[in-house]
MDAnalysis code that builds the backbone (N, CA, C; Angstrom):
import MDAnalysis as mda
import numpy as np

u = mda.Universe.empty(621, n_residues=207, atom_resindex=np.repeat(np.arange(207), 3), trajectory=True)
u.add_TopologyAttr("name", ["N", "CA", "C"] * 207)
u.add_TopologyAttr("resid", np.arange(1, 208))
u.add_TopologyAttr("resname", ["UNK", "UNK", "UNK", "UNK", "UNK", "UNK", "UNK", "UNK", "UNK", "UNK", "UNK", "UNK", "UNK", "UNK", "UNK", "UNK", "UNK", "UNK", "UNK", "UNK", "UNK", "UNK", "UNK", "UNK", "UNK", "UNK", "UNK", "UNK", "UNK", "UNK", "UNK", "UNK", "UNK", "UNK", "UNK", "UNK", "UNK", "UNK", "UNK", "UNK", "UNK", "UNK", "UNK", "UNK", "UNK", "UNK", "UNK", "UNK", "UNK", "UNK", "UNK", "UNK", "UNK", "UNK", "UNK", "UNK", "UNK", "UNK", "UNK", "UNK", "UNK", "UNK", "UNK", "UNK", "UNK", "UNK", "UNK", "UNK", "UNK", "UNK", "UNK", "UNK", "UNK", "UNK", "UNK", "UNK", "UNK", "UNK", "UNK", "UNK", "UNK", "UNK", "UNK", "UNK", "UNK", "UNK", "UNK", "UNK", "UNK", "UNK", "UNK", "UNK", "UNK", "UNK", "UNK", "UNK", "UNK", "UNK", "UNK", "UNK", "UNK", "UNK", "UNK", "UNK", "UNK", "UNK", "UNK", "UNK", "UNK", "UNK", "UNK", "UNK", "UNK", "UNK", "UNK", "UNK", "UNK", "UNK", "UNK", "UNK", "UNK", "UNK", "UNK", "UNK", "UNK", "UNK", "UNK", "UNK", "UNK", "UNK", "UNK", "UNK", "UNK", "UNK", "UNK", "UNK", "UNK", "UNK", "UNK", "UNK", "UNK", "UNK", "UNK", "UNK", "UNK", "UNK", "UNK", "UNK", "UNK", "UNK", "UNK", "UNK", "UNK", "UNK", "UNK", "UNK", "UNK", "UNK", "UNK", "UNK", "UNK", "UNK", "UNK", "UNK", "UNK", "UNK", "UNK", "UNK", "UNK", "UNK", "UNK", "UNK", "UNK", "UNK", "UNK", "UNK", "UNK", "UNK", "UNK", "UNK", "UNK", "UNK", "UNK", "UNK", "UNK", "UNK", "UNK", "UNK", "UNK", "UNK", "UNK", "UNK", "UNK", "UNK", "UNK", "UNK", "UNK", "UNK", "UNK", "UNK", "UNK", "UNK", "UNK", "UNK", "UNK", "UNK", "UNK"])
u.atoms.positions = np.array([
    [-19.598, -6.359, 3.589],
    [-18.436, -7.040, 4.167],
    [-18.092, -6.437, 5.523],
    [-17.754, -7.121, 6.840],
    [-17.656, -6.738, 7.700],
    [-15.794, -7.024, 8.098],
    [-15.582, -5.356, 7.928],
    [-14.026, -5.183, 8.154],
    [-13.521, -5.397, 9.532],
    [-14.597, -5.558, 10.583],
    [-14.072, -5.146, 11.693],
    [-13.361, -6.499, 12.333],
    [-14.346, -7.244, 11.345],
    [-13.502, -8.827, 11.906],
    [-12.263, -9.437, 10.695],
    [-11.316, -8.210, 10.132],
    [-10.483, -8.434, 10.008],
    [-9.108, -8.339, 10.944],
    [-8.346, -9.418, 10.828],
    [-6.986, -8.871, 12.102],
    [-6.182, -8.669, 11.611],
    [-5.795, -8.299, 9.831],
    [-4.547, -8.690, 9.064],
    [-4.746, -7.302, 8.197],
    [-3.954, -6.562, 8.360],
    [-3.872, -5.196, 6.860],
    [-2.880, -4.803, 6.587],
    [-2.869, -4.945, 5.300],
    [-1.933, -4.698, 4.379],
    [-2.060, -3.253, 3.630],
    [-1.525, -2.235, 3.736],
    [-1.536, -1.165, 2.772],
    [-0.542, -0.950, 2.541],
    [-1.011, -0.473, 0.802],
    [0.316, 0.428, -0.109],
    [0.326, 1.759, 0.624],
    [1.498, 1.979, -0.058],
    [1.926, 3.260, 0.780],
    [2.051, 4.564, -0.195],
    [2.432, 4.689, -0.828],
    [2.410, 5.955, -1.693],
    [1.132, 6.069, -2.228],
    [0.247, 7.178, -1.740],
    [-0.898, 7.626, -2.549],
    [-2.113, 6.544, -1.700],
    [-1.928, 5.843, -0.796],
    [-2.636, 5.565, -0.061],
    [-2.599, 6.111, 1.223],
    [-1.298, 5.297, 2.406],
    [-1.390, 5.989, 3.672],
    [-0.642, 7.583, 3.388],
    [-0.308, 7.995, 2.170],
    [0.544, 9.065, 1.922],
    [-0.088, 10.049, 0.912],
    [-0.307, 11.153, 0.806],
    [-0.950, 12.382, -0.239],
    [0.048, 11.709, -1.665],
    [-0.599, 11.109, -2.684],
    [0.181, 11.142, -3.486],
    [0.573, 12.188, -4.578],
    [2.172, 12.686, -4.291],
    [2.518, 13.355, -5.155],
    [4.203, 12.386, -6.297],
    [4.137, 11.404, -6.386],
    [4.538, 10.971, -7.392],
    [4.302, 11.122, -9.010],
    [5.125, 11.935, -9.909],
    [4.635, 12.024, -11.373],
    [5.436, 11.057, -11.783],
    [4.699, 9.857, -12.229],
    [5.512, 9.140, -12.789],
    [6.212, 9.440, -14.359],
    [5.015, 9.734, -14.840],
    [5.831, 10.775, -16.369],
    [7.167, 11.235, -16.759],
    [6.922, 12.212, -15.337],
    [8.271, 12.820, -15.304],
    [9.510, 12.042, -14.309],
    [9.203, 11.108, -13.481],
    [10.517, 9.597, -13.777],
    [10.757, 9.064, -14.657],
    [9.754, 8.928, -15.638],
    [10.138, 8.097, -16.752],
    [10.965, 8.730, -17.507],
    [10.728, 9.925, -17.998],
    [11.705, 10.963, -18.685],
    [12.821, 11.572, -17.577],
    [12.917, 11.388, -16.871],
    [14.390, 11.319, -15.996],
    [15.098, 9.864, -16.275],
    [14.440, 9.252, -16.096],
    [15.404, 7.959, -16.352],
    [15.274, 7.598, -17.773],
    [15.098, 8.153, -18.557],
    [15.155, 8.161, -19.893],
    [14.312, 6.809, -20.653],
    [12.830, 6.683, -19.776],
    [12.558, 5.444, -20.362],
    [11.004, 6.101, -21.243],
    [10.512, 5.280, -22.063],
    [9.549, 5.278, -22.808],
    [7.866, 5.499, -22.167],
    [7.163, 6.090, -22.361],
    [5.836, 6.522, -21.278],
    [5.106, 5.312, -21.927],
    [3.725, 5.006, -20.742],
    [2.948, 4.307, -21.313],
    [2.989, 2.834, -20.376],
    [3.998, 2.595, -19.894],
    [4.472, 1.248, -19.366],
    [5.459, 1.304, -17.587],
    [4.514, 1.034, -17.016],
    [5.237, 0.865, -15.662],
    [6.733, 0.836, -15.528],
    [7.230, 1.734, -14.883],
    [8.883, 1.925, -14.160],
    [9.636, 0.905, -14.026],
    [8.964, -0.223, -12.785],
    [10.036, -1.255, -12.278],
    [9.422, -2.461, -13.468],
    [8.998, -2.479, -13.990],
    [8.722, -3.482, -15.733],
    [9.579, -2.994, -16.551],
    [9.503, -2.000, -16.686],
    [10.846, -1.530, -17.812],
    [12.009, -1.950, -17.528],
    [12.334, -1.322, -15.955],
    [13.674, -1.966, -15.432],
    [14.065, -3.592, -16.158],
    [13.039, -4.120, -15.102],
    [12.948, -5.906, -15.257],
    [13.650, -6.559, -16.542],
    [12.955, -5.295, -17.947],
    [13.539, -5.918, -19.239],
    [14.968, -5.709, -19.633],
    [15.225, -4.651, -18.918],
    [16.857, -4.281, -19.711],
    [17.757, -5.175, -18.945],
    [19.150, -5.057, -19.869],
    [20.382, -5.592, -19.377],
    [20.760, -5.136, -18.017],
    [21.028, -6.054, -16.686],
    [21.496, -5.548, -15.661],
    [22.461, -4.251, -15.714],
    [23.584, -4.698, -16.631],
    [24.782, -3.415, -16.551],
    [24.033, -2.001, -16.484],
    [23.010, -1.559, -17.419],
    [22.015, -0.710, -17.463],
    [20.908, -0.306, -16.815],
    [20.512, -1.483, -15.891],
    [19.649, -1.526, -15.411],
    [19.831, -1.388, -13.724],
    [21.001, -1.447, -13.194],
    [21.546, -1.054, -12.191],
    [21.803, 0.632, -12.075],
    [22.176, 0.908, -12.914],
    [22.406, 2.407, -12.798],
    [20.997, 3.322, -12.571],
    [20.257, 2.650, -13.485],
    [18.857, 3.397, -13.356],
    [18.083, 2.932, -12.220],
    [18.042, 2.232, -11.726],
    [17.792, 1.610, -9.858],
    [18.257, 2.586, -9.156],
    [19.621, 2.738, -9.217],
    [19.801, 3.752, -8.201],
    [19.540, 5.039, -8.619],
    [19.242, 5.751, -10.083],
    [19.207, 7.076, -10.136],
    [17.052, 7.031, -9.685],
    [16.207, 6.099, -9.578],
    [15.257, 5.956, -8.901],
    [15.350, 5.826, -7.838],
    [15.775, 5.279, -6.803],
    [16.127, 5.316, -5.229],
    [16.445, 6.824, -5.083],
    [18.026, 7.607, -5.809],
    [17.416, 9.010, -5.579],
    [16.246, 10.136, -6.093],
    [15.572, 9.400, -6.740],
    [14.291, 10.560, -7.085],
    [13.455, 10.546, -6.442],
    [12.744, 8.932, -5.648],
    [12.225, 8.880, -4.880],
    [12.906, 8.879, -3.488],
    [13.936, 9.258, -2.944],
    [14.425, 9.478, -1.968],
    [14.509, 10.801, -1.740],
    [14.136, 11.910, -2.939],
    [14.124, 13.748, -3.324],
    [12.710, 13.664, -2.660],
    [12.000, 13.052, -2.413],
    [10.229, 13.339, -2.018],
    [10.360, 13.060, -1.291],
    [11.037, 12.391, -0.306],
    [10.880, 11.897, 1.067],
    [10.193, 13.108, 1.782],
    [10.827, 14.283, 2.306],
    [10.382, 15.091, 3.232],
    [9.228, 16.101, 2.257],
    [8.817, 15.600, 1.264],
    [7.667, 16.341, 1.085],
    [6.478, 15.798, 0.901],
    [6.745, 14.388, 1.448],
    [5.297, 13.689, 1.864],
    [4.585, 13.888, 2.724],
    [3.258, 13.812, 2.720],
    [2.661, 14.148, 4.055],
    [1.414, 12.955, 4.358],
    [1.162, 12.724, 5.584],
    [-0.060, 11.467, 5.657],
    [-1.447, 12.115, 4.687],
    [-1.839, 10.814, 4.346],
    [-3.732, 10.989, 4.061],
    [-3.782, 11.057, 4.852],
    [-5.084, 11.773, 4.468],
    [-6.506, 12.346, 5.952],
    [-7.062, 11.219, 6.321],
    [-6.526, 10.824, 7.440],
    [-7.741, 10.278, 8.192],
    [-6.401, 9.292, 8.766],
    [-5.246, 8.885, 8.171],
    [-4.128, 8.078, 7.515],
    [-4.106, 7.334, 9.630],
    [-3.286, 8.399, 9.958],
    [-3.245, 8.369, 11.776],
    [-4.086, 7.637, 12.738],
    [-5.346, 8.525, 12.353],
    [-6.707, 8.183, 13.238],
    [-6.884, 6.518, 13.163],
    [-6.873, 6.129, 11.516],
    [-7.052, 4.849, 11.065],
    [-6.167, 3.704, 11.744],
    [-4.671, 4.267, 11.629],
    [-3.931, 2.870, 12.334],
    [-3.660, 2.811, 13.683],
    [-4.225, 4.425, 14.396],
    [-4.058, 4.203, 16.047],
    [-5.610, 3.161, 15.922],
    [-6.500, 3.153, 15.638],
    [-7.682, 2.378, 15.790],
    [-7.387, 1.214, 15.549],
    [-6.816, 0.878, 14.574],
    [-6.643, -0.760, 14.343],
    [-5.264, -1.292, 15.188],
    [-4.352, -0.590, 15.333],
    [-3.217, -0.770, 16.702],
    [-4.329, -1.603, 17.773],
    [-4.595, -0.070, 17.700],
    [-5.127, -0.637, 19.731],
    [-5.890, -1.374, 19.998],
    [-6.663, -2.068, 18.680],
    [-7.571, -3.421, 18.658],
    [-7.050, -4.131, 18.578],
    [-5.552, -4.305, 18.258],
    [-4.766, -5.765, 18.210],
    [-4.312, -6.023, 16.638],
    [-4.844, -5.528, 16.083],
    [-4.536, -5.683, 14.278],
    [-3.099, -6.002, 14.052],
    [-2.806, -6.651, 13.207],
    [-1.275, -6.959, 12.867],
    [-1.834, -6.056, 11.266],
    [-0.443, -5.052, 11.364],
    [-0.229, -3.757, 10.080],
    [1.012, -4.629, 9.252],
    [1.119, -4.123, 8.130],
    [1.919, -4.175, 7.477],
    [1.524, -3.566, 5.833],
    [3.068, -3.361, 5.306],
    [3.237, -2.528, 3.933],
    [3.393, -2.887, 2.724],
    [3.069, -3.432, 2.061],
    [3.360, -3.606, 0.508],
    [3.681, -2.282, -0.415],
    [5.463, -2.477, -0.951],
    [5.181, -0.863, -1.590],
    [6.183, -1.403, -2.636],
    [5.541, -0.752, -3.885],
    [7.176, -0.589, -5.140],
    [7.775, 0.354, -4.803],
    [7.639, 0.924, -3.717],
    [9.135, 1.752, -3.311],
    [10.169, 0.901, -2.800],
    [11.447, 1.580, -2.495],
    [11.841, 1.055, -2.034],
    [12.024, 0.812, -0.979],
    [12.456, -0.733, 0.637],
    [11.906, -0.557, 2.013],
    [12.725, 0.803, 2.264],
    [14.035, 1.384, 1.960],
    [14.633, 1.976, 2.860],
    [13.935, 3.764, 2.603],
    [13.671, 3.815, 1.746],
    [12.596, 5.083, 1.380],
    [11.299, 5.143, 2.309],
    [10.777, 3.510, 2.136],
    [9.458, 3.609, 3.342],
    [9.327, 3.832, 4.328],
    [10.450, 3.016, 4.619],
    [10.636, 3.858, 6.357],
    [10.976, 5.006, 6.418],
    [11.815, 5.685, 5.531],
    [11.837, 7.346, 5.516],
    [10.851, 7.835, 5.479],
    [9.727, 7.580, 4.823],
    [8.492, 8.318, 4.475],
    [7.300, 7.617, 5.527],
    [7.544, 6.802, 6.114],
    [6.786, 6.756, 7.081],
    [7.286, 7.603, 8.467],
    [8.187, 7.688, 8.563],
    [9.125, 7.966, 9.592],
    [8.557, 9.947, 9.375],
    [8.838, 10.807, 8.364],
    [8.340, 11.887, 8.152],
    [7.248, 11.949, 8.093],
    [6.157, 11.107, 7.830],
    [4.784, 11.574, 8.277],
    [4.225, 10.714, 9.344],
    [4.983, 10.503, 10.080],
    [4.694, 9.944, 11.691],
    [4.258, 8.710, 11.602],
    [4.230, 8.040, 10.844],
    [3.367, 6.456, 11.098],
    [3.885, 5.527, 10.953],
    [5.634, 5.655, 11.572],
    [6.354, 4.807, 11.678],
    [6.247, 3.689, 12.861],
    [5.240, 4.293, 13.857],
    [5.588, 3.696, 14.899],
    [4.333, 2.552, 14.915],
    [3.333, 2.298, 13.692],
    [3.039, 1.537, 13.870],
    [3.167, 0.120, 12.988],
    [4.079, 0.434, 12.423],
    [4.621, -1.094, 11.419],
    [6.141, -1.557, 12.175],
    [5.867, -2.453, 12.386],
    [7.975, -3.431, 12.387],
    [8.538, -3.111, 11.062],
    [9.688, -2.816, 11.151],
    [10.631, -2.635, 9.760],
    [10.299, -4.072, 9.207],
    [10.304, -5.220, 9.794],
    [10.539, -6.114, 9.169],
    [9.079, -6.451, 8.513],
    [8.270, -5.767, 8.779],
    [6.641, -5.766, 7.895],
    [6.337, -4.730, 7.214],
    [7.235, -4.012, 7.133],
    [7.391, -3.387, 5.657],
    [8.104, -3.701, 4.632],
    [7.340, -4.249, 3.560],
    [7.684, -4.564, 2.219],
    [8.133, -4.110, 0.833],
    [9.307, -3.946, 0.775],
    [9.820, -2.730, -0.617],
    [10.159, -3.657, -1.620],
    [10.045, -3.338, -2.712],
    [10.222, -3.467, -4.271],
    [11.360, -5.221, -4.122],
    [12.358, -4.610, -2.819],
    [13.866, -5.686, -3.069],
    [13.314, -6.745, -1.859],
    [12.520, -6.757, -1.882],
    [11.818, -7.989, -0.902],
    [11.034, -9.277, -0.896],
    [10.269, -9.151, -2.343],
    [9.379, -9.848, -2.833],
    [9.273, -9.556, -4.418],
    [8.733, -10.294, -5.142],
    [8.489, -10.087, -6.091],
    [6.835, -8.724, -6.440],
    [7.425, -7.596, -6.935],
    [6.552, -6.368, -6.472],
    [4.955, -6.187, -7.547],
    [3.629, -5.867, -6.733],
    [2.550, -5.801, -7.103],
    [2.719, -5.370, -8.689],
    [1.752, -5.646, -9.385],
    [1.026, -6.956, -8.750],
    [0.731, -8.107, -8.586],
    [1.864, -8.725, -8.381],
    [1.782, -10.003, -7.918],
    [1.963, -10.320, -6.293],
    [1.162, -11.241, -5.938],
    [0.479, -11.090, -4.599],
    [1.735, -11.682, -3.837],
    [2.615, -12.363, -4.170],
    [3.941, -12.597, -3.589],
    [4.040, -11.789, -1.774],
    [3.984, -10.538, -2.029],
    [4.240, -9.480, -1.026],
    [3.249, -10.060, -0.155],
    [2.390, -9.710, -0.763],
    [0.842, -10.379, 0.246],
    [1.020, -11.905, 1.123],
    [1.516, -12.534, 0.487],
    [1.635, -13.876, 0.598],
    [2.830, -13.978, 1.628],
    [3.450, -13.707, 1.325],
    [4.841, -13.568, 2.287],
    [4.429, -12.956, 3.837],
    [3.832, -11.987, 3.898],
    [3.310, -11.048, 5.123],
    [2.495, -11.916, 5.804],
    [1.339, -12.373, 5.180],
    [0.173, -13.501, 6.262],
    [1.119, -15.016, 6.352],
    [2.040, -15.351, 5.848],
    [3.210, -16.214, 6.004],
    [3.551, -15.926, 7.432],
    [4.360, -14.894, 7.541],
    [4.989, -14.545, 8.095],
    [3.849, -14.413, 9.873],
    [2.960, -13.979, 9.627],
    [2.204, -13.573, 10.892],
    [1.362, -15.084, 10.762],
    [1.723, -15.758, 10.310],
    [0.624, -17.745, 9.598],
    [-1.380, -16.896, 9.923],
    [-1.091, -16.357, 9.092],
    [-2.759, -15.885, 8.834],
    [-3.192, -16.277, 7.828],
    [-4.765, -16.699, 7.763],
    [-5.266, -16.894, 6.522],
    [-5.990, -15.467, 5.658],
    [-5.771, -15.551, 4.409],
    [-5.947, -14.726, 3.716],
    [-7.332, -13.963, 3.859],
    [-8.497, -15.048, 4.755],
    [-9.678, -15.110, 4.773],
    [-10.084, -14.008, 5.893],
    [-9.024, -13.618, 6.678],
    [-8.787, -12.732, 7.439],
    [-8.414, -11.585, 7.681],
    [-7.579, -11.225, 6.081],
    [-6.887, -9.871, 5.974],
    [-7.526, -9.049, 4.954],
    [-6.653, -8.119, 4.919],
    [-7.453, -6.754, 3.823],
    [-6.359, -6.157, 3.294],
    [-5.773, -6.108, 1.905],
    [-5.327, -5.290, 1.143],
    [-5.895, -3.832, 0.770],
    [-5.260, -2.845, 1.255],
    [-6.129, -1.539, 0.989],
    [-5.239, -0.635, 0.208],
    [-5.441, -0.068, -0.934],
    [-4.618, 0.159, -2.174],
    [-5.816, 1.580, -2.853],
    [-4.832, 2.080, -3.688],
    [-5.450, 3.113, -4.437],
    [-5.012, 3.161, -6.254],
    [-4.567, 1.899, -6.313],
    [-4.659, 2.124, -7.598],
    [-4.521, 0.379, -8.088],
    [-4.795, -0.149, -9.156],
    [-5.272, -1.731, -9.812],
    [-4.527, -2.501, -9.323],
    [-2.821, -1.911, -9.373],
    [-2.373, -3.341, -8.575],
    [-2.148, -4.100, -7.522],
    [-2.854, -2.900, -6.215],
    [-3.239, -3.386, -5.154],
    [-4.266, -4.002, -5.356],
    [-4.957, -4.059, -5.784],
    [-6.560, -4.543, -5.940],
    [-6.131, -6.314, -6.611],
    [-5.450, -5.867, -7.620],
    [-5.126, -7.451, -8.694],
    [-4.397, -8.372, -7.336],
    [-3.277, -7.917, -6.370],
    [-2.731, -8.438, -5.683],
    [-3.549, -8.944, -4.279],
    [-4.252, -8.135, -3.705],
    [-5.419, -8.599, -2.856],
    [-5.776, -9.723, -3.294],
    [-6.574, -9.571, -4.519],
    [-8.117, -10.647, -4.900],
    [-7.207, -12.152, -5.344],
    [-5.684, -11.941, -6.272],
    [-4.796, -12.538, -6.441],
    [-4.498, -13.672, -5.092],
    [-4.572, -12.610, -3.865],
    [-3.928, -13.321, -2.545],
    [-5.138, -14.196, -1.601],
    [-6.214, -13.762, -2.043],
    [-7.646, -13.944, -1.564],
    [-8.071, -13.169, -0.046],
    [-7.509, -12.106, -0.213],
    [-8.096, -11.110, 0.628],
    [-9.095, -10.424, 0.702],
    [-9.736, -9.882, 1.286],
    [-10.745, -8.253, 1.062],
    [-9.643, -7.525, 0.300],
    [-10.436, -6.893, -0.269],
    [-10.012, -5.515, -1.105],
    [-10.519, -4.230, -0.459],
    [-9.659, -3.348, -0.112],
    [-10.275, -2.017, -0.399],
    [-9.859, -0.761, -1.229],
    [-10.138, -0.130, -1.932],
    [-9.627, 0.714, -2.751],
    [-9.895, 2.232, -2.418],
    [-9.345, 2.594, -2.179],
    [-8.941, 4.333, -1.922],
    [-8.974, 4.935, -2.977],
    [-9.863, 6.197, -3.311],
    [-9.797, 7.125, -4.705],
    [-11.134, 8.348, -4.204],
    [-9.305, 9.524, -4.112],
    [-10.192, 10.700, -3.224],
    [-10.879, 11.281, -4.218],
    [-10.674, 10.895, -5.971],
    [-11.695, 11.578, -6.307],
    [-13.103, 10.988, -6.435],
    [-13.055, 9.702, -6.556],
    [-14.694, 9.277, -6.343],
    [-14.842, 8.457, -7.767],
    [-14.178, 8.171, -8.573],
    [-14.200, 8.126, -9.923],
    [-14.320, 6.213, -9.250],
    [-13.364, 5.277, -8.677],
    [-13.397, 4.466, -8.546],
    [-13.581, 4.039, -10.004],
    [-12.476, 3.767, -10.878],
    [-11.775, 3.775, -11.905],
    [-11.875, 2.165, -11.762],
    [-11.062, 1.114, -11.054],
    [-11.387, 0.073, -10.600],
    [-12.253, -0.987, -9.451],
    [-13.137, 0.144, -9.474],
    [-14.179, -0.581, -8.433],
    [-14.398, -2.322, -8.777],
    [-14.654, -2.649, -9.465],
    [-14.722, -4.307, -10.007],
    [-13.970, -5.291, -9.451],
    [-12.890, -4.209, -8.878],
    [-11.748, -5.380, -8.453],
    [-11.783, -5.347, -7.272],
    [-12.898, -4.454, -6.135],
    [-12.517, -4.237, -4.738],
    [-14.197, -4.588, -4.244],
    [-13.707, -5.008, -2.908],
    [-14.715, -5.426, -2.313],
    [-15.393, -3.872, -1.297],
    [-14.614, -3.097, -0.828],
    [-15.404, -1.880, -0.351],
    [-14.090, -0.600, -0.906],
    [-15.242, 0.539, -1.527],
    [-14.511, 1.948, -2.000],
    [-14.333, 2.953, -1.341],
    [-13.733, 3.491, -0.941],
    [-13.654, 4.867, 0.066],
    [-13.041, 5.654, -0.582],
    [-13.482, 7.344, -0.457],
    [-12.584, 8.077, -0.895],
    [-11.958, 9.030, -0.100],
    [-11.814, 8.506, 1.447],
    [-10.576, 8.621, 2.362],
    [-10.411, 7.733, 3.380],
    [-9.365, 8.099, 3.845],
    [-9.397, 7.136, 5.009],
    [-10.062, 7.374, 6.737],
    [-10.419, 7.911, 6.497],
    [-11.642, 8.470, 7.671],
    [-12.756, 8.002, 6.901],
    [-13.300, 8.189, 5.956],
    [-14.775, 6.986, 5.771],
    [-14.353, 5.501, 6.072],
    [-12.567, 4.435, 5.537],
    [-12.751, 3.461, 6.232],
    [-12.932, 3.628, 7.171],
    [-12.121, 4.373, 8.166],
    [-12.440, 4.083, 9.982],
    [-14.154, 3.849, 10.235],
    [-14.407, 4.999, 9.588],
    [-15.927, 5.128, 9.833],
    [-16.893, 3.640, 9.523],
    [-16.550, 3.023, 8.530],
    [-17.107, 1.702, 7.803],
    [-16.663, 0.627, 9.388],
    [-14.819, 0.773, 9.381],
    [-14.691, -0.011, 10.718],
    [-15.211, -0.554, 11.840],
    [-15.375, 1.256, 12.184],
    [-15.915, 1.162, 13.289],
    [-17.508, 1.120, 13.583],
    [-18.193, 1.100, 12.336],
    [-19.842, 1.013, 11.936],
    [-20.110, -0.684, 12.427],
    [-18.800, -1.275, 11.480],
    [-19.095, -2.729, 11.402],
    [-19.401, -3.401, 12.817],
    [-18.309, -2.780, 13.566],
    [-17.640, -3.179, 14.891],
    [-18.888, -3.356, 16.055],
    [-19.861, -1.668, 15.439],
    [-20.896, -1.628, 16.343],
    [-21.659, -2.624, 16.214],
    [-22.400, -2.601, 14.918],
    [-23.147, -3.807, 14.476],
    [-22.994, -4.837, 15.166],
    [-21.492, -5.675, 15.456],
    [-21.841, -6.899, 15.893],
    [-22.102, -6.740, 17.212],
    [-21.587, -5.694, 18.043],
    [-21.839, -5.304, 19.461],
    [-23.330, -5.694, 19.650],
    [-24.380, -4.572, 18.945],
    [-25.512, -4.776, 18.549],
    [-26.076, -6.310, 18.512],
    [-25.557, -6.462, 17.863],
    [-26.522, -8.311, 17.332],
    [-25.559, -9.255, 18.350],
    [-25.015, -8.791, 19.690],
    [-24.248, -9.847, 20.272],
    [-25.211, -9.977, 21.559],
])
């Protein structure tokens, strides 16, 4: 698959453009919910009255990590390259937007998304359902046939292939746990650049 003639990217943000240190475990047992079953799904089922309180005691747990995030390797290099080619960026995250921009904002890579193309949990209906996805190439009127969802864990991947994008999947240990669901695997983001900018030559080459 040749990435370089994509103009549209979409990445999650925690544990992709970001070192992930989220335990979800231990949110779940802070917010006193049952292991085994996704955070904002649990929410979804309970009674609002209940289910409001625990929203916000998540906004502050993940708002406690803000300043101890730090970019993936390669995280920088990757979106000054696709910037300065013209790429339209944007975020799909079950965080929340006002956390993302905090946490983009502390590991410097604020300056290459619009607030308004970053996508949090209260924006869209959240991965994985491609909603987010859908809304973003909306928004920039791109076809799907053009962009790339790049994710590190299934429900970026379900939401990509969902949206009819490229897939790419991030997994620094190599395990590629869901490879099936992605069209190219990296296990950083300096091998995509590298794939990028491989592709890029190629067509130089054959032009």
């Amino acid at each position: 698959m040749d990435l370089s003639r994509r103009r549209y990217w979409i990445f999650d943000m925690d544990g992709t453009l970001t070192v992930a240190i989220h335990d979800f475990d231990a949110m779940r047992d802070a917010l006193g919910l049952p292991q085994g079953k996704p955070i904002l799904e649990q929410l979804a089922e309970l009674p609002e009255s209940k289910a409001a309180g625990l929203r916000r005691r998540l906004d502050e747990i993940e708002r406690g990590l803000v300043d101890r995030t730090r970019p993936q390797n390669g995280a920088r290099e990757l979106l000054t390259a696709l910037h300065s080619n013209g790429r339209r960026l944007g975020i799909l995250t079950r965080n929340s937007h006002d956390n993302a921009l905090e946490t983009l904002a502390n590991c410097g890579l604020d300056q290459f998304f619009d607030a308004g193309c970053v996508l949090g949990r209260e924006s869209c209906k959240v991965k994985p359902s491609a909603d987010g996805i859908r809304k973003l190439l909306a928004d920039w009127d791109a076809p799907p046939q053009k962009a790339v969802m790049v994710g590190d864990y299934l429900f970026d991947l379900i939401a990509g292939r969902e949206a009819g994008t490229a897939t790419v999947y991030l997994d620094p240990s190599g395990d590629f746990q869901f490879a099936d669901r992605a069209d190219v695997c990296v296990k950083d983001l300096s091998e995509l650049l590298a794939r990028v900018t491989a592709d890029k030559q190629d067509d130089t080459d054959e032009s």
